[in-house]
C-alpha positions in Angstrom: 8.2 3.5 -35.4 5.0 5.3 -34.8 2.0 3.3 -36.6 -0.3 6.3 -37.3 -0.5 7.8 -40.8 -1.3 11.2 -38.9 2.3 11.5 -37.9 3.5 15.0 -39.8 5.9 13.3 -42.5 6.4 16.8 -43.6 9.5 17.2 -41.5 11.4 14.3 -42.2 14.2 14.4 -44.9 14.2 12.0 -48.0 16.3 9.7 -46.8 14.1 9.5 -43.4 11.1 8.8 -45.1 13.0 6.3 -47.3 13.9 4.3 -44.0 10.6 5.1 -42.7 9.4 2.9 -46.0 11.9 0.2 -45.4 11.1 -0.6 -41.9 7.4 -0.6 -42.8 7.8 -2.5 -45.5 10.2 -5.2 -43.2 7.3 -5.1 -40.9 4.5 -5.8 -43.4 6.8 -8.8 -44.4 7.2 -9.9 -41.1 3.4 -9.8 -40.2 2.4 -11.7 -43.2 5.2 -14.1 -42.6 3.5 -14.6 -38.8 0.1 -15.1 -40.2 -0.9 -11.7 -38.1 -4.8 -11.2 -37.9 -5.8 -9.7 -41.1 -7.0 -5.9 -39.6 -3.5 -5.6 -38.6 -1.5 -6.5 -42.0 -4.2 -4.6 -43.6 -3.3 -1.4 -41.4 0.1 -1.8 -41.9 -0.3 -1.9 -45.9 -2.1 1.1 -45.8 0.5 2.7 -44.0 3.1 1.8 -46.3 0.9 3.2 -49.0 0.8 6.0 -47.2 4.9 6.2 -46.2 5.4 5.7 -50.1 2.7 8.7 -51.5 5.0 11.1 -49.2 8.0 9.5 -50.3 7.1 10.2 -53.8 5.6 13.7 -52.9 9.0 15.1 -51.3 11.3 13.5 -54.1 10.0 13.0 -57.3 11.2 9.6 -56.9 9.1 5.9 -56.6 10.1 4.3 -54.0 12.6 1.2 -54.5 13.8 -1.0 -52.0 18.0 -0.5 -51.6 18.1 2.6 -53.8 18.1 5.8 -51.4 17.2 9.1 -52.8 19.6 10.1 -55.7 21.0 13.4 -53.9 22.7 11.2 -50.8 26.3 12.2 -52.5 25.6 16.3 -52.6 25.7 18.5 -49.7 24.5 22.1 -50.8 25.8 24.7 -48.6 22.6 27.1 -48.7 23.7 28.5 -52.3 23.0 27.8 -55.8 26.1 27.9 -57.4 27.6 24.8 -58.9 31.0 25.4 -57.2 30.2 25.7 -54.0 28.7 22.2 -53.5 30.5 20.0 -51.0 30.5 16.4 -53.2 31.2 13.2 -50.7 31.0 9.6 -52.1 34.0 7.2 -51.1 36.3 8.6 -53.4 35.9 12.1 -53.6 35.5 14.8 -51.0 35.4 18.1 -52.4 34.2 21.5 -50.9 34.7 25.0 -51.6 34.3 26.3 -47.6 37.9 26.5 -45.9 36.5 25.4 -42.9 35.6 22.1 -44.5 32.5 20.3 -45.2 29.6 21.5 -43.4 28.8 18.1 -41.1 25.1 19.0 -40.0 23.7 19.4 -43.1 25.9 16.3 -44.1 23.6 14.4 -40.6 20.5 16.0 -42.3 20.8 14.7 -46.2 22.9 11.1 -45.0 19.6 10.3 -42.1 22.1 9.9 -39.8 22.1 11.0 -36.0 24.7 13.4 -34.2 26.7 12.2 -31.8 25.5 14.7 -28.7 26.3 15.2 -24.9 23.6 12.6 -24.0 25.4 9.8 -25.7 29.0 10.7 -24.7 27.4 10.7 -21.1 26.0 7.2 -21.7 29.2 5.8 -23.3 31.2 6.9 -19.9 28.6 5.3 -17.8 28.7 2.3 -20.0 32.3 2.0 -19.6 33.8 3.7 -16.6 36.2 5.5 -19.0 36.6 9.1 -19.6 35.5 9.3 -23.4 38.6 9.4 -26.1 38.9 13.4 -27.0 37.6 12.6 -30.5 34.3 11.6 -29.0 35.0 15.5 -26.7 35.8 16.6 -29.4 32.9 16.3 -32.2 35.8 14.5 -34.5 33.8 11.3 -34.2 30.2 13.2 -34.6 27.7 11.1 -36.3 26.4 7.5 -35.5 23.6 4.9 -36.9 22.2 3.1 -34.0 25.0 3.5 -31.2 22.2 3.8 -28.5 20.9 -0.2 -29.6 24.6 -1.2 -28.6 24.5 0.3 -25.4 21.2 -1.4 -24.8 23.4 -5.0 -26.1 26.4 -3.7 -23.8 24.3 -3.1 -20.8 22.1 -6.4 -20.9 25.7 -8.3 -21.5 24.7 -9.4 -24.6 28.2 -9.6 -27.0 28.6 -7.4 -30.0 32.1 -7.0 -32.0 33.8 -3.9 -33.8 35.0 -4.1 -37.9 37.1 -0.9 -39.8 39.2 -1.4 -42.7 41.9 0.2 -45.1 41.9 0.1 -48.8 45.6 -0.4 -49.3 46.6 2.5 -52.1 50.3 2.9 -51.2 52.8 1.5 -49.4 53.0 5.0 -46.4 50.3 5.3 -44.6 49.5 8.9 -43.5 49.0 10.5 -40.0 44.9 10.5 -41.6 44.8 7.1 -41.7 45.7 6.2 -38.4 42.4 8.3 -37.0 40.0 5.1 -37.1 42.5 2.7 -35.9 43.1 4.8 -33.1 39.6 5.3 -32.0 38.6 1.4 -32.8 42.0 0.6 -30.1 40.3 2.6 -27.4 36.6 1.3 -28.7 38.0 -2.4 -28.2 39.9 -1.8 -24.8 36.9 -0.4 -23.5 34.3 -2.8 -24.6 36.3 -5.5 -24.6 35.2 -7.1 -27.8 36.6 -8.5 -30.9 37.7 -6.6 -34.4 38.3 -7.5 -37.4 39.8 -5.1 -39.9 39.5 -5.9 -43.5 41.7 -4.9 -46.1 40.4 -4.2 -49.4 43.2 -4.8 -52.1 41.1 -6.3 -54.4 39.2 -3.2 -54.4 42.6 -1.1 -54.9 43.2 -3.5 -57.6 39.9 -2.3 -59.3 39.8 1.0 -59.3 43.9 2.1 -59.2 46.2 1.7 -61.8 48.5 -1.3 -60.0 48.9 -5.1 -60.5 47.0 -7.2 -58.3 50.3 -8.0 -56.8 51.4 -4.8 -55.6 48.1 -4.4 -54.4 48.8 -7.5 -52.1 51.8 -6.1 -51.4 50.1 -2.9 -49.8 47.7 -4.9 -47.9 50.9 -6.2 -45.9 52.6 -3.5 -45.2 49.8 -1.7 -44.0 48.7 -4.2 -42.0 52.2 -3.7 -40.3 51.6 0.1 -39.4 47.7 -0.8 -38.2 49.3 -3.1 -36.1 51.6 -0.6 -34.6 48.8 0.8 -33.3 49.1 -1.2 -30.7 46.1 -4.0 -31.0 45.6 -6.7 -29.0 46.8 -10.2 -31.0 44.8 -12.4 -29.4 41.3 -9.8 -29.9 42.1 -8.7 -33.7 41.7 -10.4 -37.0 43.4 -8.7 -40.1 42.3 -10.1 -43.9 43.1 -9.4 -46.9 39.8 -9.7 -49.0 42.5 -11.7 -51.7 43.3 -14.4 -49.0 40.3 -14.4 -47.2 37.7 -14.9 -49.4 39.1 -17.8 -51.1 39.4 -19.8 -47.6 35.8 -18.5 -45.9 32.6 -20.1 -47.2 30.8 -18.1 -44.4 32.5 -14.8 -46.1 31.4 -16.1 -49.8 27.9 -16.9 -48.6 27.4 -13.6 -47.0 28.7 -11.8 -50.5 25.9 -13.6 -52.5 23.6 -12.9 -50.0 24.3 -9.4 -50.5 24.8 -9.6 -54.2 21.1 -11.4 -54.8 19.4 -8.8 -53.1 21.2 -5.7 -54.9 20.0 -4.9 -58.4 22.5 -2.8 -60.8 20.2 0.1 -60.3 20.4 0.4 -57.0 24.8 0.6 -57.0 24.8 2.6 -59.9 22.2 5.1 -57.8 24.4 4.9 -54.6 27.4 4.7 -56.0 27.2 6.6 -59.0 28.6 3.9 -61.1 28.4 3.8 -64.6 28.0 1.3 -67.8 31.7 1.4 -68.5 32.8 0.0 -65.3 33.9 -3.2 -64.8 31.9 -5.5 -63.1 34.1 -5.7 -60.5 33.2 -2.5 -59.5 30.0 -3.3 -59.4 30.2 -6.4 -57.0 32.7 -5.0 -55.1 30.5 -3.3 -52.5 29.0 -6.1 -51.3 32.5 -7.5 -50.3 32.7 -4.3 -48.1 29.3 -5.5 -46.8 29.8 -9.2 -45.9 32.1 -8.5 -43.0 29.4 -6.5 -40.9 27.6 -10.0 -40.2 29.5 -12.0 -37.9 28.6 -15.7 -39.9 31.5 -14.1 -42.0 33.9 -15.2 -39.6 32.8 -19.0 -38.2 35.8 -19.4 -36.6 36.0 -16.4 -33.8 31.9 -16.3 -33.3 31.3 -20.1 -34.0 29.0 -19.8 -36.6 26.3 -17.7 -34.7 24.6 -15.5 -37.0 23.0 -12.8 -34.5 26.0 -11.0 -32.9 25.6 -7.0 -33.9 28.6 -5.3 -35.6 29.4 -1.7 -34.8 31.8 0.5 -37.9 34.2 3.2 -37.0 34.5 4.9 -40.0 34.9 8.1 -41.6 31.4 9.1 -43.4 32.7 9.2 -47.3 32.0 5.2 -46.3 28.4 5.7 -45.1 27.0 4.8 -48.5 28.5 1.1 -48.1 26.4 0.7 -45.2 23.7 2.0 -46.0 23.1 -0.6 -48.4 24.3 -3.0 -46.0 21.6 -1.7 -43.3 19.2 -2.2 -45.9 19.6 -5.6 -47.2 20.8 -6.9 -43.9 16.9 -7.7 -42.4 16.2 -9.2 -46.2 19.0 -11.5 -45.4 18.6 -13.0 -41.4 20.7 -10.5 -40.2 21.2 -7.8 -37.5 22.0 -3.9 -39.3 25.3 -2.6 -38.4 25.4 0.5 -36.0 28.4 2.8 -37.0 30.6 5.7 -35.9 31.3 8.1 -38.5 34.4 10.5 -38.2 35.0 13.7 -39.7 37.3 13.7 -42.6 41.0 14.5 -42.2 42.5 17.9 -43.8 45.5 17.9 -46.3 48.0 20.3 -44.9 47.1 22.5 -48.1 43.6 23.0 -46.0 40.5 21.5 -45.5 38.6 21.7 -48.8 39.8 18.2 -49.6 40.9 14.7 -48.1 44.9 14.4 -48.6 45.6 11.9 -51.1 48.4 9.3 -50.9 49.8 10.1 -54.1 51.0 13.7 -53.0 54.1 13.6 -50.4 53.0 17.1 -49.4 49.2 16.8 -48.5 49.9 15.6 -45.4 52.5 14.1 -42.9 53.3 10.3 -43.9 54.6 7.6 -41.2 58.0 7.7 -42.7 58.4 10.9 -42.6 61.5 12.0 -40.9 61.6 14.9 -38.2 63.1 17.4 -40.7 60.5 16.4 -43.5 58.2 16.9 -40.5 59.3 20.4 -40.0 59.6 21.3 -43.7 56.1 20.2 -44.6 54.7 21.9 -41.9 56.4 25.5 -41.8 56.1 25.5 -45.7 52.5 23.8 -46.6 50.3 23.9 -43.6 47.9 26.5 -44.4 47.5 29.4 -42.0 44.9 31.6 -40.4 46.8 33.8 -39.5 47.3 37.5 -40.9 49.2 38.8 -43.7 51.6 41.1 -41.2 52.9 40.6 -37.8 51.0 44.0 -37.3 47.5 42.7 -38.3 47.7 39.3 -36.7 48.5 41.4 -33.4 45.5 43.8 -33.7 42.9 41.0 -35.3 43.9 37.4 -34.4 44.2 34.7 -36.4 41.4 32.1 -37.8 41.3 29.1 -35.9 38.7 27.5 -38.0 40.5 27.1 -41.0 44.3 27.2 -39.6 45.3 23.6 -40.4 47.7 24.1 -37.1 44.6 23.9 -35.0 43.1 21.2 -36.8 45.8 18.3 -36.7 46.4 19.7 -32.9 42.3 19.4 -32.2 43.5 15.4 -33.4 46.4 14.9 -32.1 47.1 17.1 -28.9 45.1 15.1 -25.8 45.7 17.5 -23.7 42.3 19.6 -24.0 43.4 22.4 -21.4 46.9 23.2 -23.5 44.7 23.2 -26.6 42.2 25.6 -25.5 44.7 27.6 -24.7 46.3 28.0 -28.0 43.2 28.5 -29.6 43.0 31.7 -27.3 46.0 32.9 -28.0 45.9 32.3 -31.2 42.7 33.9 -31.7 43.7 37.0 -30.1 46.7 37.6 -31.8 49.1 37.0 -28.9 50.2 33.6 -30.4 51.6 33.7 -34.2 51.8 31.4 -37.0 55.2 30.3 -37.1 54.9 29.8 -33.1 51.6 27.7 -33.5 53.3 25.6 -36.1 56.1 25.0 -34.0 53.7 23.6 -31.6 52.4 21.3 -33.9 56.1 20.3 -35.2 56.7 19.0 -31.6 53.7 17.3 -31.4 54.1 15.2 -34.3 57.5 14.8 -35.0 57.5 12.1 -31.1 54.0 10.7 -32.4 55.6 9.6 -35.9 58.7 8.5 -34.4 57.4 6.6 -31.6 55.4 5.0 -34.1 57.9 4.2 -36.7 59.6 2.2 -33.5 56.6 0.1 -33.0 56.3 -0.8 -36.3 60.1 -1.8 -36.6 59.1 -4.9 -34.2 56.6 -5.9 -36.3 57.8 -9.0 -37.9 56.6 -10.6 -41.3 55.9 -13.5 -38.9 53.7 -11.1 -36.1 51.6 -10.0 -39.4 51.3 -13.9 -40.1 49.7 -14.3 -37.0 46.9 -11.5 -37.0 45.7 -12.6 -40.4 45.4 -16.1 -40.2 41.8 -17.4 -39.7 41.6 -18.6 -36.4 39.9 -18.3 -32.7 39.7 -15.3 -30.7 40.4 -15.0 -27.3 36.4 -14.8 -26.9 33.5 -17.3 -26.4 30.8 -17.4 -28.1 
């Protein structure tokens, strides 16, 4: 970070300038904490003072350490009308625009950075793979220090990948498997360890369901993330119920967390109220702990400095951002992350699907006729009211919800292209674009039912019991 108060502050966003804050403020500390020459601490003061005026100037707000600007959750789309605000927190998603929620002005208010050609360039070099089509693809589109990973994964210095579930049902949907299946290729390609956490306590907290069903999920879904096809001897699974009660490393890291958190600063990121429970509360510093790798002693051998990188869709960005901001205040490294773009409903994009409606999306017990039904009778279309008007005028390919579970599922990017074009210039019509999609997932969901048939109660056993990874450390 550039030392000079000159630098035009003007066009940084709120939550820049509230990062820009933080790490001056981290560096004060760590100057006074070296016993620096006293020009130099004084400097740095001065431009915190500085950092904190325009802080205050651009949002009204004092400054407070953890507490982000209280806007993070709203995306306005460039009106003023109540209604057509995209809202985004890690429970809602909600937008009015049928193409779905407008991601670079979602990059501009979270402070995070867009995943362009440069770093898709630098991944392939980094790996000698041909980057995963949601990378081509934009699907995966926003990241928090990816670049300082690279640097680590260059200089062959180890770092390790963590994603998670929050077990609400027993069927998982063809949404959930999108970060599993990116964190697969992420781990073959890398070569490092995960560990996926499963949050039934959390499920437990905020759904209406005993803490034993919610246990319950946490198994079962740990059998369809295995399905994906991870490595057992690379991949550690958890329950936050089992875990937490056998990890001191895990507890630790929690009241790390929770010491350096005040109740203001979750209720302002989290919008939580004084009628939740305090479970609620404490819970996101659970979701926290496992980005620091003293969490889990027994794969990284109690060493404390090994850098965590989050797939995740961006709804969970405001976990981490707390996480990134207490993590220096603790001895730790920040998490880099991957965010994805969210995952229509069939009924269209303006919302996530939810797992209590069979018909917002495809599940992974879905047979091939419920397939086919959901798909011909709830996928929304952009096509045209007559066969006559779709030939003349084309259909809409950026709200078709045809295009947008092919754009995730179809790898082929040459076949997809080309229904896009056909589809857009009316030679290609709705039912026969569905159709396409039909036979595209009805093979992905079977293939994957099969997979998950071999995997025993014993198998699941074995990927969540606390032990060594096939890694040293």
């Amino acid at each position: 970070m550039a030392d000079s108060p000159n630098c035009d502050l003007r066009s940084l966003s709120p939550l820049q300038l509230f990062e820009r804050v933080t790490e001056q403020g981290e560096k004060v500390r760590a100057l006074k904490a070296g016993k620096a020459p006293k020009d130099e601490i004084d400097a740095a003061v001065r431009m915190l003072l500085s950092l904190k005026l325009s802080y205050k100037t651009t949002t009204g707000q004092d400054y407070q350490a953890g507490l982000p600007p209280k806007d993070l959750v709203l995306i306005n789309n460039g009106t003023t009308k109540e209604e057509d605000e995209d809202l985004v927190d890690p429970w809602n998603v909600q937008t009015s625009n049928a193409k779905g929620v407008d991601y670079d002005k979602l990059i501009v208010r979270f402070g995070s950075s867009k995943i362009d050609t440069d770093l898709i360039n630098r991944i392939e070099r980094a790996t000698g793979q041909k980057p995963h089509h949601f990378l081509r693809r934009g699907i995966f589109f926003s990241h928090r220090d990816m670049d300082q990973v690279l640097d680590a994964y260059e200089n062959k210095k180890p770092f390790y990948l963590y994603t998670g579930r929050g077990p609400s049902s027993q069927a998982m949907h063809v949404g959930h498997l999108i970060p599993f299946m990116f964190t697969k290729w992420l781990q073959e390609v890398f070569d490092v360890p995960l560990v996926i956490q499963l949050t039934d306590d959390e499920k437990y907290l905020w759904k209406d369901m005993t803490i034993e069903k919610a246990h319950e999920y946490a198994r079962e879904n740990a059998k369809d993330i295995i399905a994906c096809g991870f490595d057992i001897n690379k991949t550690f699974i958890f329950s936050d119920l089992d875990y937490l009660g056998t990890s001191a490393g895990f507890y630790k890291n929690i009241v790390k967390v929770q010491k350096h958190v005040t109740f203001n600063q979750v209720k302002g990121i989290f919008g939580f109220t004084d009628s939740d429970c305090i479970g609620k509360i404490s819970f996101p510093a659970i979701q926290a702990a496992p980005s620091f790798s003293s969490s889990f002693p027994q794969i990284f051998n109690g060493k404390e400095n090994i850098q965590c990188l989050i797939p995740c869709a961006i709804d969970q960005d405001p976990y981490f951002r707390m996480t990134r901001d207490v993590a220096p205040r603790i001895g730790q490294p920040k998490p880099a992350l991957l965010h994805s773009v969210f995952f229509p409903a069939l009924q269209g994009a303006q919302t996530k699907m939810s797992a209590s409606d069979p018909n917002s999306s495809i599940f992974l017990t879905d047979t091939a006729k419920q397939i086919k039904t959901k798909i011909n009778k709830h996928a929304f279309s952009g096509g045209r009211d007559t066969i006559e008007e779709h030939r003349k005028y084309g259909g809409n390919c950026d709200v078709d919800v045809s295009i947008m579970y092919l754009t995730f599922f179809l790898e082929d990017d040459d076949r997809l292209e080309q229904l896009k074009q056909a589809y857009t210039s009316g030679e290609l019509l709705t039912g026969e674009l569905k159709k396409v999609l039909i036979e595209t997932m009805q093979p992905l969901v079977a293939a994957h039912q099969e997979r998950r048939k071999q995997v025993t109660d014993e198998i699941v056993k074995q990927f969540m019991t606390p032990r060594k990874l096939a890694f040293e450390f």
